[in-house]
Each structure stands twice: as C-alpha cells, then as structure tokens.
N, C-alpha and C positions, 0 to 999 in steps of 0.2 A: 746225528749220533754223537753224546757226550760220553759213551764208553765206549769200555773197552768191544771188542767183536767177541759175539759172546760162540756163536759159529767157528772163529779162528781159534777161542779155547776149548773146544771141544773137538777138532780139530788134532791141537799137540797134544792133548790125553788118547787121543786113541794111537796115533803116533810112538807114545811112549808105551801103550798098553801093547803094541806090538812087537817092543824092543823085550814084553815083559810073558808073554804069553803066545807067539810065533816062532816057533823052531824051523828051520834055519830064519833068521831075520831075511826081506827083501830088502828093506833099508837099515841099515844097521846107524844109528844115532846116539851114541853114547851121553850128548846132552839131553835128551826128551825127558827123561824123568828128574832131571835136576829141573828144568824148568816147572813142570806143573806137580811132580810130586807122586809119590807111589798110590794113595788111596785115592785121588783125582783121578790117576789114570784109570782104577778098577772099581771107578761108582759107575753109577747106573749102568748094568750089563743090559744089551738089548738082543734078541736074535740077529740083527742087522750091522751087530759091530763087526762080526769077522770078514764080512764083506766090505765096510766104510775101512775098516785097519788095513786090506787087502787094497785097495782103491787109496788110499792116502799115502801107503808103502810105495806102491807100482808109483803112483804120480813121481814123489818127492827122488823115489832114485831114477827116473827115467830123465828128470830134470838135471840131475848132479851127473851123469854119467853123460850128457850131451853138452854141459857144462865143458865136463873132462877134453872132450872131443875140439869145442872151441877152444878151449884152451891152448892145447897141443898146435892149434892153427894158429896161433899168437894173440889171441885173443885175453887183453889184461881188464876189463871192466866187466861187472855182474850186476844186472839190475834186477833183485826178487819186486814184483808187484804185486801187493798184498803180502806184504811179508809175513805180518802173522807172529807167531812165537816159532818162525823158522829157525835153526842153530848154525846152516852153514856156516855163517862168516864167524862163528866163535869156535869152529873145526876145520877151517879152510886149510888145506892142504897144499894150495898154488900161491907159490912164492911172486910178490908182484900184483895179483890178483886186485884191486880193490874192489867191494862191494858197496853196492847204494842199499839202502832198504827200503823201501815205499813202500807207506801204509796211512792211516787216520792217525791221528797225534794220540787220540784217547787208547789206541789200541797200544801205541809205540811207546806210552806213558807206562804201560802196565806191564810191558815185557820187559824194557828197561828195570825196573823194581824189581823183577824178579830175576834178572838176572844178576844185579848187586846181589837180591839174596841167597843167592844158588854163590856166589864168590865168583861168576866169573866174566871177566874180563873183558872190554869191549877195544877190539883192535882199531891202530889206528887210521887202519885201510879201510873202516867200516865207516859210511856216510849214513846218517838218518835222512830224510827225506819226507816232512808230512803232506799228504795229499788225502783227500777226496775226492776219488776215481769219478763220483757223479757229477760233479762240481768243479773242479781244475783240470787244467789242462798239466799233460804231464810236460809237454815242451815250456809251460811258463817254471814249473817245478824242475826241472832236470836239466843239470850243466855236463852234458857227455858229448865231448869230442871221441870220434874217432867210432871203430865197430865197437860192439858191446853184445854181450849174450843176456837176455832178458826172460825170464821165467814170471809164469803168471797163476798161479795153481790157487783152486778154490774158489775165484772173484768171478770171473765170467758170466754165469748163469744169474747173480745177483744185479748185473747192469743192464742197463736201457741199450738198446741195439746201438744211437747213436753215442755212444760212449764208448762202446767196445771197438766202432769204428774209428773212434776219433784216436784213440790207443794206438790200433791199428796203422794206421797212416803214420801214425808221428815213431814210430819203431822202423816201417820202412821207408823214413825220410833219412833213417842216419847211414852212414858212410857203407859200402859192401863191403859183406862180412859179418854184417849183425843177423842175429837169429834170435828168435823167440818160443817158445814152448807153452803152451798155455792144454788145460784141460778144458773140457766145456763137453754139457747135456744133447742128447738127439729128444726129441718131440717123445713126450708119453704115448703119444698115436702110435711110433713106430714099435712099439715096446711090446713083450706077449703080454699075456694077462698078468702073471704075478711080477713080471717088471713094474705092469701098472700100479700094483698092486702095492708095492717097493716104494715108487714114485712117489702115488698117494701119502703113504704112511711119511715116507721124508720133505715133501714139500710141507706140509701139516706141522712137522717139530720145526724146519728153518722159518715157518713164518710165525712161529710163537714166538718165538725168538725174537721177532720183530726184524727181518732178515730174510723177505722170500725170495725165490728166485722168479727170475724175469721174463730171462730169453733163453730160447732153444735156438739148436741150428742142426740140418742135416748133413753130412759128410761132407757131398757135393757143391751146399750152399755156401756153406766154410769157407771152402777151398776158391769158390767164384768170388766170393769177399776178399780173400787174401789175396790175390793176384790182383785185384782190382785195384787196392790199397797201397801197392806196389811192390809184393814180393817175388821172386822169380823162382823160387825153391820153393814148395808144400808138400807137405807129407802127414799122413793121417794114421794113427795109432787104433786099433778098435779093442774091445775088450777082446777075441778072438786071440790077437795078434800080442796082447799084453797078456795075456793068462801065456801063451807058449813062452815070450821073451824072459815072463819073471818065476812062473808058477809051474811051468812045469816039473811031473814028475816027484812033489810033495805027497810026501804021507800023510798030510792032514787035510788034504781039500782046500787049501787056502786058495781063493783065487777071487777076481773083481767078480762084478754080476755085468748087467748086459748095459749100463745106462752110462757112465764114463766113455768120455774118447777123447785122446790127445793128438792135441795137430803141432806142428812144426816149420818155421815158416822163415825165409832165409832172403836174405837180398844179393844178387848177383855177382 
C-alpha cells in the first residue's frame, strides 16, 4: 500500500459525523472534524452509518477510558496500533503520558498534513512509528521499556491470523502491567440473517477499497489465543454488554449491531 488507508479515512469521518449528528456524543472528540472537515464527514449517508458511528464511538471511548484506568495505575506509555487519524495525543489529558503512534508511513504522511492544516500542533510526547503490521515486526519497530497500554481498533480483522499472533506475543512479552484492547469480528456463521446480511454489504465496500477483511475469531477462541500468548488477564466485551455500558437509555436508538466485540487482555 502506497497510500493513505482509505478504510482509516472513512473511519475519522464517521467519527466526526458523530461529534456532528449524535446527541448525547459517546465519544466526545473535539478534534474529528478539524481533521477530515464538515462535508467529508456528511458525504455519502448510508443506512449503516448509525451503526459504524455507534461501533466507532463505543470502540474509541472504551479505549480512552481503560487508558484512564492504566493510567491512574502509573502507567506513562500509549501505544495506538493502527493509528489512523486518531486525535488522542493532540487532546491528551495525562501529564507525563507519551504516546507512540503506529501505522503505514503513507497513512501517517496524510494525517500529518492535515493536521499542520487543521493548525494543530504535534506534542512532543508524540513518537511516529512507521510499520506494516503484515510485514514488520513490532518488536524490530518499538523501543518500549517498562508497561505500556496499547490500543488496537480497526486492524484486526484485516490481518493474517499469524500476524495478529505475532502482535500478540510481543505485547505480552513486555514488563506486568501492560494491557492491550483491540476490537475484532465473530464468524458471519454466527451472525442471524440480517447481521449476514450487514456483513455481506461491509465486507463488499472494505474490499473495494482494496482492504478486506481476513480473519474472524469466536469469543472463546480469542480468549484460548490470549492466554496462550501470554496473558494472564482477558476479558471480552460483546455488543450486549456495550449497548448497556454506552447506550443505554438514549432517545435515539443509537447503539452497535451484533458483529463488533472487544477484548482486553493484561499481563500479570
């Protein structure tokens, strides 16, 4: 890939279209629309935005509020994976904090530019970081002593199983006390029919894109991978358990569908 992720910009437009059209926000982002810009966020409307804006919301504050949580445990290092046109570390709140950003150079080229154009500011606790997750190793790529909290939102379903392993292992090689949060797909099989249905219609637009997705995993199998890999902590989010944590009790029906689940995964 010699651009940018065209998946990861469409991605911070719906992001920012939720900053723009979701009363109460679930993530509230004040940089999203400086990034990609008012009429980008609100092109191409689909029936399946308020569900991708719902699922993109739910992911990115479930990340930053478990963030919060390592933090409070003394946790000073952040590694986003697949960074994308994420804004944390340009609203980073935790004094001391540094943030890494890992992503494709062509994607990190294009955020870069826009954020000079947006005016703002790149801290100097902010490390770029280029990799390609299919191709590099993040241990040849990343200089992190000590725990670190590492977020992985988006990427997952787009890598080769042994990729996501190899990720895997080298997160719970580093010191206890690092933790990880990544999103990732359950199998279309398990799905009813219009989750299929859902499925269908979004794997068909990520792989126009040139961008499809790869691998599934069931709750259970996850969970046998993680441990194996060497985590001692897991814990599994399901849309269930995320519509109650972020959505409850909304007057507009905002909430995921059935095919997101985020895991959690910690070393002793």
């Amino acid at each position: 890939m010699d651009r940018a992720s065209r998946t990861a910009e469409r991605v911070a437009e719906r992001r920012a279209a939720h900053q723009l059209l979701d009363k109460p926000v679930v993530f509230d982002d004040p940089l999203a629309l400086a990034i990609v810009g008012r009429d980008a966020a609100l092109r191409d409307p689909s029936p399946l935005d308020p569900y991708l804006r719902a699922a993109f919301a739910a992911r990115s504050r479930f990340a930053e509020d478990e963030l919060g949580e390592a933090y409070r445990r003394g946790i000073r290092q952040y590694v986003v994976l697949g960074a994308g046109f994420d804004t944390f570390a340009y609203r980073n709140p935790f004094a001391g904090l540094r943030v890494f950003e890992v992503d494709h150079p062509a994607t990190q080229a294009v955020k870069r530019a826009r954020l000079a154009g947006a005016g703002i500011r790149i801290p100097d606790d902010v490390v770029f970081v280029p990799v390609d997750f299919a191709t590099t190793s993040l241990a040849d790529a990343l200089d992190i002593r000590g725990p670190a909290f590492f977020s992985w939102l988006g990427v997952v379903p787009y890598l080769e199983r042994d990729a996501i392993e190899a990720t895997l292992r080298y997160v719970a090689s580093l010191p206890a006390g690092t933790a990880i949060v990544f999103d990732y797909g359950t199998s279309p099989a398990s799905l009813s029919l219009v989750g299929r249905i859902v499925f269908d219609r979004m794997a068909k637009r990520v792989a126009a894109a040139g961008e499809p997705w790869k691998t599934f995993f069931a709750p259970e199998e996850l969970a046998a991978m993680l441990r194996a890999c060497g985590f001692s902590q897991v814990e599994n989010w399901g849309p269930a358990e995320l519509n109650a944590r972020y959505f409850a009790g909304r007057a507009d029906g905002l909430r995921i569908g059935e095919m997101m689940q985020i895991a959690k995964a910690a070393t002793g």
